[in-house]
C-alpha positions as CSV (number, residue, x, y, z in Angstrom):
1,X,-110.2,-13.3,-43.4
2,X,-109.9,-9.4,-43.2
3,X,-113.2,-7.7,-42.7
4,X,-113.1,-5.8,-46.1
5,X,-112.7,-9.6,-47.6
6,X,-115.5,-10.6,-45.2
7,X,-117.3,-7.8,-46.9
8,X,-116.8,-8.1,-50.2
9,X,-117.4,-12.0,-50.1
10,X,-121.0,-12.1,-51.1
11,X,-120.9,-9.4,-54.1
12,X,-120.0,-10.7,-57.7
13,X,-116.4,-9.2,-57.6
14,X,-114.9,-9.9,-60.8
15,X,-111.8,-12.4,-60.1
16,X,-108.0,-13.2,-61.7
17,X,-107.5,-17.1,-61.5
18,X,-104.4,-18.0,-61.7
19,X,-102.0,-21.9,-61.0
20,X,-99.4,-22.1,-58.1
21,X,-98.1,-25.5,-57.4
22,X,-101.0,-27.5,-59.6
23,X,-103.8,-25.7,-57.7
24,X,-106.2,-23.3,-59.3
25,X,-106.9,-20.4,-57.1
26,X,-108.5,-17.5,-57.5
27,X,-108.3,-13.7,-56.3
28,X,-110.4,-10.7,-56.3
29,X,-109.4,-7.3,-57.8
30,X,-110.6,-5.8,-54.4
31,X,-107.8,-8.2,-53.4
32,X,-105.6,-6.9,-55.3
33,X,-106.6,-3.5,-55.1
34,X,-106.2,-4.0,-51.0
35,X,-102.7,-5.5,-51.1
36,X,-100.9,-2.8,-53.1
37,X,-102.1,-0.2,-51.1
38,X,-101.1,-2.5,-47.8
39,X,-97.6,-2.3,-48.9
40,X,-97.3,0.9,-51.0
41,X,-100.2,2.9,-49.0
42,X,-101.5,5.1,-52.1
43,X,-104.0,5.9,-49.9
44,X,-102.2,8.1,-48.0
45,X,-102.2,10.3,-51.0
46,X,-105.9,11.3,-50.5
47,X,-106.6,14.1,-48.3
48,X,-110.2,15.3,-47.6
49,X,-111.2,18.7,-48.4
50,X,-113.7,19.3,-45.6
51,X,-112.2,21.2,-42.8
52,X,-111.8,18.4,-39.5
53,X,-112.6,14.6,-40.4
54,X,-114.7,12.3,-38.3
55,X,-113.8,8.8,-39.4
56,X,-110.5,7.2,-37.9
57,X,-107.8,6.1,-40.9
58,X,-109.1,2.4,-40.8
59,X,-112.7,3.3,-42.0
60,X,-111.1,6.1,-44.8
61,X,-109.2,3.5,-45.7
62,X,-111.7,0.8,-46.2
63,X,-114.0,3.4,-48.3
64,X,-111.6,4.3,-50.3
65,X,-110.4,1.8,-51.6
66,X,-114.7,0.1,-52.2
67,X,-114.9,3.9,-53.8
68,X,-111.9,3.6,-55.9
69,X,-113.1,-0.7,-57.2
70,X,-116.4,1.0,-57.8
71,X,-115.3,3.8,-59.9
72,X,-112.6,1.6,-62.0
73,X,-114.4,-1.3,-62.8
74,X,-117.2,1.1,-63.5
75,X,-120.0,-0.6,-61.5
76,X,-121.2,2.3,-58.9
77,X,-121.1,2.7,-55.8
78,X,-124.8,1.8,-55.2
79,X,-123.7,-1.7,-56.1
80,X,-120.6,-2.3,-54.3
81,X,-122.3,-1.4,-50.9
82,X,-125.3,-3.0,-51.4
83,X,-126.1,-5.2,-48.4
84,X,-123.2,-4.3,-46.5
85,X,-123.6,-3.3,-42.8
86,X,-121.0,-1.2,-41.9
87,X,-120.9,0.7,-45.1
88,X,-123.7,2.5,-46.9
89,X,-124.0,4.1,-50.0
90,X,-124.1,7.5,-48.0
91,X,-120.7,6.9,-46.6
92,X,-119.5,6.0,-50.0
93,X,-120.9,9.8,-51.7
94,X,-119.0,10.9,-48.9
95,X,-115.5,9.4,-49.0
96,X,-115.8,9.8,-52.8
97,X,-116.6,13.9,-52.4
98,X,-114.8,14.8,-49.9
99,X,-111.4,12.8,-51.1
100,X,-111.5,11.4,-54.5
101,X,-110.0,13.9,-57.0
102,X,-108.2,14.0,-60.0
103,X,-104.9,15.2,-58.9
104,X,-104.9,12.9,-55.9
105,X,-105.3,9.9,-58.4
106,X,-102.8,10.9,-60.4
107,X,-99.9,10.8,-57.2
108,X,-101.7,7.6,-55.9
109,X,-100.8,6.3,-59.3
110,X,-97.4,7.4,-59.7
111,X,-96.5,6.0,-56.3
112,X,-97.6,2.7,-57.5
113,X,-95.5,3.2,-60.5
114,X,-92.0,4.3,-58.8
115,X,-93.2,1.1,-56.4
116,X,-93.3,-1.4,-59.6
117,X,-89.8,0.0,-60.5
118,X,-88.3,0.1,-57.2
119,X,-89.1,-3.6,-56.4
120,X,-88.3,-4.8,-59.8
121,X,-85.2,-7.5,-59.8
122,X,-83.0,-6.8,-62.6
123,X,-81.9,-10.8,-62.7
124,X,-85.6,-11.1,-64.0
125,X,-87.0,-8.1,-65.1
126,X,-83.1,-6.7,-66.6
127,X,-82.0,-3.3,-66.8
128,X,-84.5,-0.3,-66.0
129,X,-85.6,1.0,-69.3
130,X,-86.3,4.4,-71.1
131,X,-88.6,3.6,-73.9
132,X,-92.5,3.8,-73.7
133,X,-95.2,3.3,-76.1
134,X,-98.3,5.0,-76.2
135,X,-101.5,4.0,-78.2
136,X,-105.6,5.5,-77.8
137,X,-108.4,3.2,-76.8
138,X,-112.3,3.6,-77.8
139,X,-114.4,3.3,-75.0
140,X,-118.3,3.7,-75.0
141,X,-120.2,6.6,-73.7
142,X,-123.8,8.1,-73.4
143,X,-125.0,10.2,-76.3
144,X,-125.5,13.1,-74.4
145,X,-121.7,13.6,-73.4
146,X,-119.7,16.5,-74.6
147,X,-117.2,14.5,-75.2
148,X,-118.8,11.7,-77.3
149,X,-118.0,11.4,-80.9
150,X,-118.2,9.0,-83.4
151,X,-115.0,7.0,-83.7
152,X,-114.6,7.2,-87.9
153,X,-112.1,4.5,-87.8
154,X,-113.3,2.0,-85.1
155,X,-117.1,3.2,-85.5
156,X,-119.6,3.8,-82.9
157,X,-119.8,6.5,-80.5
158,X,-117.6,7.3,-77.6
159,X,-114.6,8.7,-76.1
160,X,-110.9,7.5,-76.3
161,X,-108.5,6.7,-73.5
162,X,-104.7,7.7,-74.5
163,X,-101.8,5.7,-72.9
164,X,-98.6,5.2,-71.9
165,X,-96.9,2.2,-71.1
166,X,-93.2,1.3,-70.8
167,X,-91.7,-2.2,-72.6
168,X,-92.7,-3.9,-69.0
169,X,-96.1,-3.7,-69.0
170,X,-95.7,-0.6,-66.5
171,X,-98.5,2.3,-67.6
172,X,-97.3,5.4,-66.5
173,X,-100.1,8.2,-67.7
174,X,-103.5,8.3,-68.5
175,X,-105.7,10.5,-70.3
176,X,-109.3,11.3,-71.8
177,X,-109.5,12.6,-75.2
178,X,-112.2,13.1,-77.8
179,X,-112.1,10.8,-81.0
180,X,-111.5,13.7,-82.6
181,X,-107.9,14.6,-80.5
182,X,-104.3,14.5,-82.1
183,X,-102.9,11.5,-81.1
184,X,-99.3,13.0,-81.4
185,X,-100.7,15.6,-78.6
186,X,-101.6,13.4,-76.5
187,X,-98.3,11.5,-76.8
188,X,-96.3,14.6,-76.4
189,X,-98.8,15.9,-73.6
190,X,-97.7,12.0,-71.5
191,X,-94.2,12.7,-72.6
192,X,-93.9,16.1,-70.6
193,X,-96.6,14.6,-67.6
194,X,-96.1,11.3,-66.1
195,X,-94.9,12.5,-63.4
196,X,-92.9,9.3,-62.3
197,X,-89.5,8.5,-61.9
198,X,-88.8,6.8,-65.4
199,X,-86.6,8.9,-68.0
200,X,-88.2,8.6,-71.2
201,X,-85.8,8.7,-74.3
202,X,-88.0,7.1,-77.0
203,X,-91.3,7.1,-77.3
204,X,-93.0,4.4,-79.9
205,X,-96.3,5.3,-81.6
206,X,-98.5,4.0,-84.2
207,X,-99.3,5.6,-87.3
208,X,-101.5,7.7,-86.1
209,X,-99.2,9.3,-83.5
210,X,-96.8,10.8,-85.5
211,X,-96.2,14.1,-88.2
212,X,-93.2,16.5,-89.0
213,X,-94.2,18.6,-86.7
214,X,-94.5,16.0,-83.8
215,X,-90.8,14.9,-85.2
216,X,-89.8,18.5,-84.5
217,X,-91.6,19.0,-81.1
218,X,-89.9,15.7,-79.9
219,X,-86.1,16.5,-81.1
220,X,-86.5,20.1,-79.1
221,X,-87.8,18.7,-76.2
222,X,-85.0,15.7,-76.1
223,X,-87.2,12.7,-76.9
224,X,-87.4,10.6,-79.5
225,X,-89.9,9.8,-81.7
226,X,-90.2,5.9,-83.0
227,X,-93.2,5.4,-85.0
228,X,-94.6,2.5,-86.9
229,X,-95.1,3.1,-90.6
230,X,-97.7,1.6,-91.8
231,X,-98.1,3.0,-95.8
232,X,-93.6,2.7,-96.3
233,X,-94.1,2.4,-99.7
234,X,-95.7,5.5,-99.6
235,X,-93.2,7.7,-97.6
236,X,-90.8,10.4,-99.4
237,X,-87.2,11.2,-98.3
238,X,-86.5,14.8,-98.0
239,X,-83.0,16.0,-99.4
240,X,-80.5,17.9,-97.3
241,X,-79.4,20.3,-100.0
242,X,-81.0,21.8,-103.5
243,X,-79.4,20.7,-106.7
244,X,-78.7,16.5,-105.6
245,X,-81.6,14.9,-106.8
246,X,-79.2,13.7,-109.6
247,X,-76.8,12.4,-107.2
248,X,-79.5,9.5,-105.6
249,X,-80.4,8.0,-109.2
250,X,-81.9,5.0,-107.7
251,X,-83.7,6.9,-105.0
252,X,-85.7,9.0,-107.7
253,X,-89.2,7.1,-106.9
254,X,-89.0,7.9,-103.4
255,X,-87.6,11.6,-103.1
256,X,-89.6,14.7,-102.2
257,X,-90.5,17.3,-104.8
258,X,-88.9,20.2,-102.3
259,X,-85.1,20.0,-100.2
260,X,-85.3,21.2,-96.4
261,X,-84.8,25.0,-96.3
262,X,-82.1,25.0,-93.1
263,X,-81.7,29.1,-93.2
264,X,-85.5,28.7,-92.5
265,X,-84.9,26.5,-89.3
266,X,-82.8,29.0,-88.2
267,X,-84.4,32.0,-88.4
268,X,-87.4,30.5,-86.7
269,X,-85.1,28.5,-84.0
270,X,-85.8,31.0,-81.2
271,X,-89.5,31.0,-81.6
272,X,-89.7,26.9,-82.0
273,X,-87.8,26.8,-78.6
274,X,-90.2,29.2,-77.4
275,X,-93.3,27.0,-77.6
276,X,-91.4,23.9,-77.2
277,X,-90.7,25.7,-73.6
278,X,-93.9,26.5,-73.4
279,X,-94.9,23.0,-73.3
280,X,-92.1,22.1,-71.1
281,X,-93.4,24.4,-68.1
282,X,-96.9,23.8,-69.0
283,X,-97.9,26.9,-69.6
284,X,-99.7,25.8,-73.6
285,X,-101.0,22.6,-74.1
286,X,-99.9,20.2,-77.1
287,X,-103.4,20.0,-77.8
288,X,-103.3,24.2,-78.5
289,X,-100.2,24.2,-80.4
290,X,-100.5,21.6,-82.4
291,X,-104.3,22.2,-83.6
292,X,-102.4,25.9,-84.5
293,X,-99.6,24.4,-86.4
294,X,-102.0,21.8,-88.2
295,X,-104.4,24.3,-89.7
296,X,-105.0,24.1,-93.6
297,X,-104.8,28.2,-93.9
298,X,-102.5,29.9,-96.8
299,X,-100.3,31.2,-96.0
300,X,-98.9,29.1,-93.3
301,X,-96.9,30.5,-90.5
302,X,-92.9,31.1,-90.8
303,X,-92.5,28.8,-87.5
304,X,-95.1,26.6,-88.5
305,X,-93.3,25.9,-91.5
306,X,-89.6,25.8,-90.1
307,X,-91.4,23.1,-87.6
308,X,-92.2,21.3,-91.0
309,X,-88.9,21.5,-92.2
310,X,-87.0,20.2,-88.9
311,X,-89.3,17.2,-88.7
312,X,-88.7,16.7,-92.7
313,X,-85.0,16.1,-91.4
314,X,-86.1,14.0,-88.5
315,X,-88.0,12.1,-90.2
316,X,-86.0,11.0,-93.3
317,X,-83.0,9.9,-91.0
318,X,-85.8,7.9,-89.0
319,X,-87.2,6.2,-92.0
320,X,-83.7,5.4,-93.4
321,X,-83.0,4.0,-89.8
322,X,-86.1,1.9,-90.3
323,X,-85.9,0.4,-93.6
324,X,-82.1,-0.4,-93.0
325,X,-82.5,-1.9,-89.5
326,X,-84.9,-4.9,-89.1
327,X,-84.1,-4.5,-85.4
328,X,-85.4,-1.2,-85.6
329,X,-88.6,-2.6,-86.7
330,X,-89.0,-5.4,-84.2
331,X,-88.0,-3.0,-81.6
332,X,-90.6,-0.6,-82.5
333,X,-93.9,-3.6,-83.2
334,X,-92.7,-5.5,-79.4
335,X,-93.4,-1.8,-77.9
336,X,-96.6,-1.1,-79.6
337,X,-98.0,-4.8,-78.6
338,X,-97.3,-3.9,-75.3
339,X,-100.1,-1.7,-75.2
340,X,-102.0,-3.3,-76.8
341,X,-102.1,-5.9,-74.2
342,X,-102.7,-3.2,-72.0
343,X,-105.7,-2.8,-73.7
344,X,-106.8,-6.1,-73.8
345,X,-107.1,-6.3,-69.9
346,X,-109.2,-3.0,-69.7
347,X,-112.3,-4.6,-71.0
348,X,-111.9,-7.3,-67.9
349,X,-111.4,-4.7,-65.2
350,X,-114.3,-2.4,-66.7
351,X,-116.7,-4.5,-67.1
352,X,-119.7,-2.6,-65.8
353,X,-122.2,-0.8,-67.6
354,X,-120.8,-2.8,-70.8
355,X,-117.5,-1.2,-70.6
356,X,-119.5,2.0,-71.5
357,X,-118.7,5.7,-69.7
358,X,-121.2,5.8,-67.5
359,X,-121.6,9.7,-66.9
360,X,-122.0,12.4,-68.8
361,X,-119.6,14.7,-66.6
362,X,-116.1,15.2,-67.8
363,X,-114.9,15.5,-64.2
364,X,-117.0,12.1,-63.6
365,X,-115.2,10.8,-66.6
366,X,-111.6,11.6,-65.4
367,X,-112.5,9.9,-62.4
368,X,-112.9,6.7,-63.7
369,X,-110.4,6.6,-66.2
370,X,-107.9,7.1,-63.4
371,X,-109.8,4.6,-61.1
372,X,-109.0,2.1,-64.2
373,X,-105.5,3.2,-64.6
374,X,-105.0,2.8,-60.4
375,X,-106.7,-0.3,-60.3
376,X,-104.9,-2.0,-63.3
377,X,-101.6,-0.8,-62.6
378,X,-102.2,-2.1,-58.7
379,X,-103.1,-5.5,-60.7
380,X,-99.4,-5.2,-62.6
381,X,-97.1,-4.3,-59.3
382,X,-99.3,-7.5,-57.4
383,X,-97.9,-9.6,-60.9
384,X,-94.2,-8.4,-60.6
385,X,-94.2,-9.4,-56.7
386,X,-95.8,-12.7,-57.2
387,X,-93.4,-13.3,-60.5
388,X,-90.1,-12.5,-58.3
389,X,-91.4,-14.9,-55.3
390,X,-92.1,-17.7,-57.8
391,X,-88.6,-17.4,-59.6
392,X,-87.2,-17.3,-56.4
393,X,-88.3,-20.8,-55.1
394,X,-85.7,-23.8,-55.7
């Protein structure tokens, strides 16, 4: 036994249990947490921000990690070091000042990620895939928060957690939104910023996730957009040209009042490619453009409304693909459950405080989000290398 596991042996760390060969067994996330970073060394990733350090790499090393299970499961600090003798809460506020950051957490995590796809076997896991699917979470947080809002569709107050997670259970990007966010934002916004070494081509999202303007944005900036559609009854196909309504007689129920105006689209194609740039290089965020483009004001802008008209084309090839292809339709459900399996397993990790946000900080906030995202996706490369050693015994 390690002296971290010596450590953590009397506290009520929340445990995976799990059968090899007939026999129950069971295994800590701080476990878990300790063995990815044995073989991957995330850790590496955090650098302090004072000028000279003190501690040698073993003791960093053991704080951070007791830092980073405190701030993911959401439990504190104060009660992960309480009782121990070689590590006090002091030391803890320290480590977690001095090295835990947002952007540190956000390489830590994509090292773990390009780790999961590195060791994957492809006579078990198959070919390396391009297709994510990203969904929002509620989770609870104090009334005094900025952030906090009240969640009209899942009720109750809080804040929501937007993912993205490939078809293998692999989340690659994390982020903190209001209740009150575009979804189809955020999507775009984890599109452009995982920072990892999968190239996304499809992206699936729920209802929620997706307009004609979040069509268009995807087709300029080369991914594309798979929603779920929810209401198909309710959906209109747009028609390519003026004057062949008559020509679809048994489409009649189902086609829109107006045609696409294409000499629109391209008069406005140099400034759609501009802020589709712009979001490319970072330099406007979806959340900016998109709150612009979805304003209810008369009149609305040229590009705004060639951006309606792309994503009318977009969008009408997509929902023909649909309704034709029940393959289509299974690929896009089998992604969407995939996250939300993902989201079942962040109520078990963040279990302290009653799942609920337990700061009123947004920096605070980030923190833990990416603490749960490090922490889980630790938890899913520990999975793959314990899958691939089973399957490989005779």
């Amino acid at each position: 036994m390690t002296p971290l596991e010596r450590q953590a042996e009397p506290y009520n760390l929340r445990y995976l249990k799990g059968e090899i060969n007939g026999r129950w067994t069971m295994t800590s996330l701080l476990d878990v947490l300790k063995e990815a970073d044995l073989r991957v060394h995330f850790t590496q990733q955090f650098k302090t921000t004072a000028s000279r350090e003190m501690f040698d790499p073993q003791t960093i090393q053991r704080r951070l990690l007791l830092c980073l299970y405190a701030l993911g499961t959401n439990t504190g600090l104060k009660w992960i070091c309480g009782g121990m003798k070689h590590d006090s809460y002091d030391d803890l506020r320290y480590i977690k000042k001095h090295f835990v950051n947002k952007e540190d957490l956000r390489r830590a995590i994509a090292q773990v990620v390009n780790a999961i796809f590195a060791s994957r076997r492809e006579a078990i896991w198959g070919e390396g895939t391009t297709t994510c699917a990203s969904d929002a979470k509620k989770f609870g947080s104090w009334e005094q928060n900025l952030m906090t809002e009240w969640h009209i569709r899942y009720g109750g107050r809080g804040v929501m957690i937007y993912w993205h997670v490939e078809k293998k259970s692999a989340c690659i990007y994390s982020q903190l939104k209001t209740c009150s966010s575009s979804e189809a934002a955020a999507m775009i916004e984890g599109l452009l910023r995982h920072c990892t070494d999968m190239p996304v081509q499809k992206n699936f999202v729920d209802t929620h996730g997706q307009s004609e303007v979040a069509f268009a944005f995807c087709r300029l900036l080369g991914f594309e957009l798979m929603p779920r559609i929810r209401r198909i009854g309710a959906q209109r196909l747009s028609l390519p040209q003026a004057g062949q309504r008559q020509n679809y007689s048994n489409l009649q129920s189902v086609l829109a009042n107006k045609e696409i105006d294409w000499n629109r689209i391209r008069q406005q194609y140099d400034q759609m490619v501009k802020y589709a740039t712009a979001l490319r290089l970072g330099t406007a965020e979806a959340e900016a453009i998109l709150r612009r483009f979805n304003r209810a004001t008369s009149p609305l802008h040229p590009t705004h409304l060639a951006l309606i008209d792309l994503g009318k084309a977009i969008r009408t090839i997509f929902l023909c693909r649909y309704l034709h292809s029940e393959e289509l339709r299974r690929e896009v459900h089998e992604g969407l459950n995939v996250v939300e399996q993902w989201n079942g397993a962040n109520g078990f990790i963040f279990y302290g405080k009653n799942s609920e946000i337990a700061t009123n900080r947004l920096d605070e906030q980030e923190l833990s989000v990416l603490a749960l995202h490090l922490l889980q996706i630790c938890l899913v490369y520990i999975n793959t290398l314990m899958i691939q050693q089973v399957s490989s015994w005779d």
